[in-house]
C-alpha positions as CSV (number, residue, x, y, z in Angstrom):
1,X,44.0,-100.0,-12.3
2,X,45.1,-96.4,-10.7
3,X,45.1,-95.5,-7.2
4,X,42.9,-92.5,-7.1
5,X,43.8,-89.6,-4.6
6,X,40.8,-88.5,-2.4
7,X,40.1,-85.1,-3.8
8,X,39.2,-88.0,-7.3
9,X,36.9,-90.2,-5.0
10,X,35.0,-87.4,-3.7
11,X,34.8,-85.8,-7.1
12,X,33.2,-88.7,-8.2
13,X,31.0,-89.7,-4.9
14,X,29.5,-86.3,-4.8
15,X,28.9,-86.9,-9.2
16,X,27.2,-90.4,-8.1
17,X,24.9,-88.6,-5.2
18,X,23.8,-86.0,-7.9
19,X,22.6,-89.0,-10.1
20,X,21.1,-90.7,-7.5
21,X,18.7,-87.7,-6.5
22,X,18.3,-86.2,-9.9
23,X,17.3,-89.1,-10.6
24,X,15.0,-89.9,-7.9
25,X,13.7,-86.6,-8.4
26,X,13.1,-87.1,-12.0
27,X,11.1,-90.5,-11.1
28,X,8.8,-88.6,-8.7
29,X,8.1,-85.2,-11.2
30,X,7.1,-88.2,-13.7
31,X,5.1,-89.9,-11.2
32,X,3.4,-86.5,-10.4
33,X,2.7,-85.3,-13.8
34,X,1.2,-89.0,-14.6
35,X,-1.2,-88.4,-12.1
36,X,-1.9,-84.8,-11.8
37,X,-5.7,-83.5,-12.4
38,X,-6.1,-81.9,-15.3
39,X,-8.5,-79.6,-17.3
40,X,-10.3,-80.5,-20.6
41,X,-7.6,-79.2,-22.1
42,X,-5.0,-81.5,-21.0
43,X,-3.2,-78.3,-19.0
44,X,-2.3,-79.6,-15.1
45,X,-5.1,-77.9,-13.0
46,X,-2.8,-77.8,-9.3
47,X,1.1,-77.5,-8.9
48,X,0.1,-79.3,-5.4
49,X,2.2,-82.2,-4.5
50,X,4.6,-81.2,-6.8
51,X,8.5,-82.5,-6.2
52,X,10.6,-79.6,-5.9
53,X,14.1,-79.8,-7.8
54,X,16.9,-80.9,-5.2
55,X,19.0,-78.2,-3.4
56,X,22.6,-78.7,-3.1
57,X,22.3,-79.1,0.2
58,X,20.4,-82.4,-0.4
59,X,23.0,-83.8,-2.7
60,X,25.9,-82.6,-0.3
61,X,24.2,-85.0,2.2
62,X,23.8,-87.5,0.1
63,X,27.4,-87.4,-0.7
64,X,28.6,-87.4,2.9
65,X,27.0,-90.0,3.9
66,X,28.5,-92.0,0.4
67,X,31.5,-90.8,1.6
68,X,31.8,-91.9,5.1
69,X,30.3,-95.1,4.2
70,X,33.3,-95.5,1.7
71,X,35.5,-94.2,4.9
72,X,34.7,-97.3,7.1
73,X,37.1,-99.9,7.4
């Protein structure tokens, strides 16, 4: 086992925070298309309610909060 330096951990914390909300994000867009209304054609009638793709700004939170926790002692 290696001793990683901290530029490594937060590569990979910040990697881990993008799964977690992709992923998240992912869930709920499969959610909403499951149960959007739709026309007799099958086509989705209302883009309401949709889950909007995350920002950076989301994940970077995510990640500093990963991070800190990691941090405590």
């Amino acid at each position: 086992m290696s001793n990683k330096n901290a530029y490594e951990i937060r590569t990979e914390i910040l990697e881990m925070a993008r799964g977690l909300i992709t992923d998240d994000f992912h869930n709920k867009y499969q959610a909403w298309e499951m149960t959007a209304p739709r026309d007799d054609e099958g086509r989705i009638m209302s883009t309401r309610h949709k889950p909007e793709f995350p920002s950076l700004e989301s994940i970077l939170e995510t990640a500093e909060k990963m991070y800190k926790f990691v941090e405590q002692k």
